[in-house]
N, C-alpha and C positions, 0 to 999 in steps of 0.2 A: 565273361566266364559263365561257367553251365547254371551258375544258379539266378542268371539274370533272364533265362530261357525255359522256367520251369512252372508248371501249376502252383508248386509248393514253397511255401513263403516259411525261410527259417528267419526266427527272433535272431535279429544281429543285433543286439545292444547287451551287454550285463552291467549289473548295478556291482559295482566293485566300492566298497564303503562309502554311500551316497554321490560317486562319481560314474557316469556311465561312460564304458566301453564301445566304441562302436568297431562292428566287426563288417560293414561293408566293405573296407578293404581289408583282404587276408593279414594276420597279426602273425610273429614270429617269436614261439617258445623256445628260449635258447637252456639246451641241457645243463644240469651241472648238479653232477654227479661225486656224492662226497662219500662214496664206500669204495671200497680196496679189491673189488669184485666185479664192477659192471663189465660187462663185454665189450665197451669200447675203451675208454677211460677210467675204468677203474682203478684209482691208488691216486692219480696224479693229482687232487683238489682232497685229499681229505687229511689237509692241515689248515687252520685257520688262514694262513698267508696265503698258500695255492688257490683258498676257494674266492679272499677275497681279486685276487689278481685275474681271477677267471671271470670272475661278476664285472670286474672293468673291464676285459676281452669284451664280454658277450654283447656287455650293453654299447660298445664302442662303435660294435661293429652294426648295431642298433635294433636289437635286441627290445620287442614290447614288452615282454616279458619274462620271468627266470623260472625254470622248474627245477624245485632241488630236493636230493633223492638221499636219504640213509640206508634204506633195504633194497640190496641186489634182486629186481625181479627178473633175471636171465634165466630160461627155460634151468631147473635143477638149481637152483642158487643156495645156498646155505638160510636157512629160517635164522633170526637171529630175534634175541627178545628186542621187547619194547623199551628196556632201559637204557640197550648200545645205541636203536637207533635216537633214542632222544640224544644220548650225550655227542652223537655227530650231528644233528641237527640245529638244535635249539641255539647252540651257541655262534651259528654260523649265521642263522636269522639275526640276532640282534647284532653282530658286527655290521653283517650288510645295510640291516636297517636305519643303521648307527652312520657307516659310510657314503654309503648310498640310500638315502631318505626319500626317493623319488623312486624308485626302482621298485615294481609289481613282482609278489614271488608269490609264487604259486608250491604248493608242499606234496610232493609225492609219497602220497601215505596211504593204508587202509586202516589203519587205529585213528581211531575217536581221540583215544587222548593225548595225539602226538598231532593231529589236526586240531584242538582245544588248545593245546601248548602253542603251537605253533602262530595260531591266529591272535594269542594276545601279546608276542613277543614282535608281531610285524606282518606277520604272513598276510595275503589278499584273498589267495584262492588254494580248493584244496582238491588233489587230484589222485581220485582212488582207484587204484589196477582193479579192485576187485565190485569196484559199484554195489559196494555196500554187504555183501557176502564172507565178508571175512571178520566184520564186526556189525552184531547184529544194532548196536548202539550209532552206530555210524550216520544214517539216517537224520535222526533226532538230532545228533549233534552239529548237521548243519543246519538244522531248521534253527538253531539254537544260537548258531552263529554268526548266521545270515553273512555267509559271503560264497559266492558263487561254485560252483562243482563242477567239476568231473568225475563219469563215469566211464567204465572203460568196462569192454565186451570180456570175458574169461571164462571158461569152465575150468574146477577146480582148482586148483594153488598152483605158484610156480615153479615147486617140487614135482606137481604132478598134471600138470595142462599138456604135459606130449602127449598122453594116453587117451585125451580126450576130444580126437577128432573128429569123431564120427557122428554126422549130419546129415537130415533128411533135403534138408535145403538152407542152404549157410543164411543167406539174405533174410530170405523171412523169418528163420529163428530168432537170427540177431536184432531184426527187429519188433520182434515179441517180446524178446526179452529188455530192448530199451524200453518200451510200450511200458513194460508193468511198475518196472521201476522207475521210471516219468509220473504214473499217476499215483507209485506210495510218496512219491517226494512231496508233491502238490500237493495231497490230502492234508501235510504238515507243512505245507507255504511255500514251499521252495520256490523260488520262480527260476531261478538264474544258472541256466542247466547246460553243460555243456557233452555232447556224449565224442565217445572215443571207441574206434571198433576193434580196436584190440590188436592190428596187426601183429603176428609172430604169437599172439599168445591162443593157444590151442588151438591151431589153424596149420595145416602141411602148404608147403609151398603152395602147391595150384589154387588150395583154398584163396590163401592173402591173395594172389592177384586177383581170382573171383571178383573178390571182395572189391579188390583196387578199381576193378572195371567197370561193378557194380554200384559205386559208392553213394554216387547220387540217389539211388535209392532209400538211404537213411534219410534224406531230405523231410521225407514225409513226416517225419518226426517231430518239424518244425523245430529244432533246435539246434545253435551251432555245431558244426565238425570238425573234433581235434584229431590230425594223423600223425602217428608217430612213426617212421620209414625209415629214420635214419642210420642208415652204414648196418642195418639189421640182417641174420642171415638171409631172408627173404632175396635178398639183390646178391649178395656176395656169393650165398651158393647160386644162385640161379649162373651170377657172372663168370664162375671161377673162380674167387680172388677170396681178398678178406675183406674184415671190416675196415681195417687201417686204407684199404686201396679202391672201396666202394663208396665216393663221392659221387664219383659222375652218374654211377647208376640212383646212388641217392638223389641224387636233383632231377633227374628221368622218373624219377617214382612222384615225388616231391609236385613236381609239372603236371603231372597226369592227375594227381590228385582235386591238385586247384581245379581244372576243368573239369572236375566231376562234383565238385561243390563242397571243398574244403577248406573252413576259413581258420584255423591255426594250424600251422605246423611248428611241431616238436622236433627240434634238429641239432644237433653238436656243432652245426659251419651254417653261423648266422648270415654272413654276406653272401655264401652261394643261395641260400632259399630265399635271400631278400630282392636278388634277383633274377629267379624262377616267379616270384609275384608280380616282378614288375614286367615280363614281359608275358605272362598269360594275359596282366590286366590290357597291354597293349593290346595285344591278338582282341580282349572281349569291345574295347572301345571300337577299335577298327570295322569289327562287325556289324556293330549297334550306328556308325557312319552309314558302312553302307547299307 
């Protein structure tokens, strides 16, 4: 794969509560999604039974890890306070923690106190749309909690990220703006950093694939790369279709990503992206043969 081909050496290892992660082979974030809102699956996991029966889907189908979501961040989403998304959250952590004791979840959040809630109820990692911009506490409170992060690329909120696409140069912004927020994390410990470029969020079609073609680029950053592609309009307008009928373009996204040096993907259809990894990683062995 592309990042076995490159000057730049990203950290594949995170320390996930004194266990390390190894991300030399790409890892698979499987969605699950417990608001009544998201654009693909919204409604259908946000009852305690639905979310646990999805965590056995996901991980059946073998699923590294689980990302689970209270606040619809679909371009216009309704804002919803912090007290709905704890009461969909927190109680669905400690079922699966309860159920599923072996199972890594990851918390899609940009509040501090529902990533604190969440990490003592079970949570491992915590995964902010807004890379710390939407809670200025956010920050501290991973250095606080010491378990690994994501950030993710956005300008303004996901009321208002449509109006914000205008860029001198997409690549190097975004990665100026990982840059800065890489060294306030470190200045307070952080090591275990994961970045995310944001696909679909304040970005017009041409931008994302840019970005998709580009993507190796963020390399330089030396830290892992999480993409989030799945069934998003990005492929389904591009295709015609929808999101319900935008698999195949998902896993064409999905593909191209891995060889551009993408080591987690966030996806709704575990066994199609589980293997899209497995035949990039043939394609990179085949090469390094000959």
């Amino acid at each position: 794969m592309a990042h076995k081909n490159t000057v730049f050496r990203q950290k594949l290892t995170l320390n996930v509560r004194g266990t390390l992660m190894n991300l030399s082979k790409p890892k698979i974030m499987g969605v699950l999604n417990l608001t009544p809102d998201s654009f693909y699956d919204g409604g259908k996991n946000n009852s305690l039974k639905n979310a646990l029966r999805k965590t056995e889907q996901l991980l059946s189908e073998g699923a590294d890890l689980l990302d689970l979501g209270a606040y619809s961040s679909r371009p216009g989403a309704e804002h919803i306070t912090e007290e709905l998304e704890f009461e969909r959250m927190i109680p669905v952590i400690k079922a699966i923690a309860k159920e599923f004791p072996g199972a890594l979840l990851s918390v899609d959040t940009f509040r501090s106190g529902i990533a604190k809630a969440a990490v003592i109820e079970g949570a491992d990692l915590i995964n902010d749309i807004s890379a710390g911009s939407m809670d200025p506490a956010m920050f501290k409170t991973i250095a606080e909690l010491k378990v690994p992060y994501t950030m993710m690329h956005i300008r303004g909120t996901p009321q208002t990220m449509a109006t914000q696409t205008n860029y001198t140069n997409l690549i190097v912004e975004i990665t100026q703006y990982f840059a800065e927020k890489i060294q306030a994390l470190k200045e307070l410990g952080v090591k275990d950093l994961i970045i995310d470029p944001g696909f679909g969020f304040a970005k017009t079609l041409d931008q994302n694939y840019e970005l998709l073609g580009k993507l190796e680029h963020l390399k330089i950053l030396g830290h892992p790369i999480l993409v989030g592609l799945s069934r998003k309009s990005m492929i389904h307008k591009l295709l015609e279709t929808d999101a319900e009928h935008a698999l195949n373009g998902t896993t064409a996204a999905n593909t191209i990503a891995l060889m551009h040096g993408a080591t987690i993907l966030r996806v709704h259809d575990v066994q199609a992206a589980r293997e899209a990894v497995k035949i990039v990683e043939q394609v990179g062995s085949s090469i390094n043969i000959l």
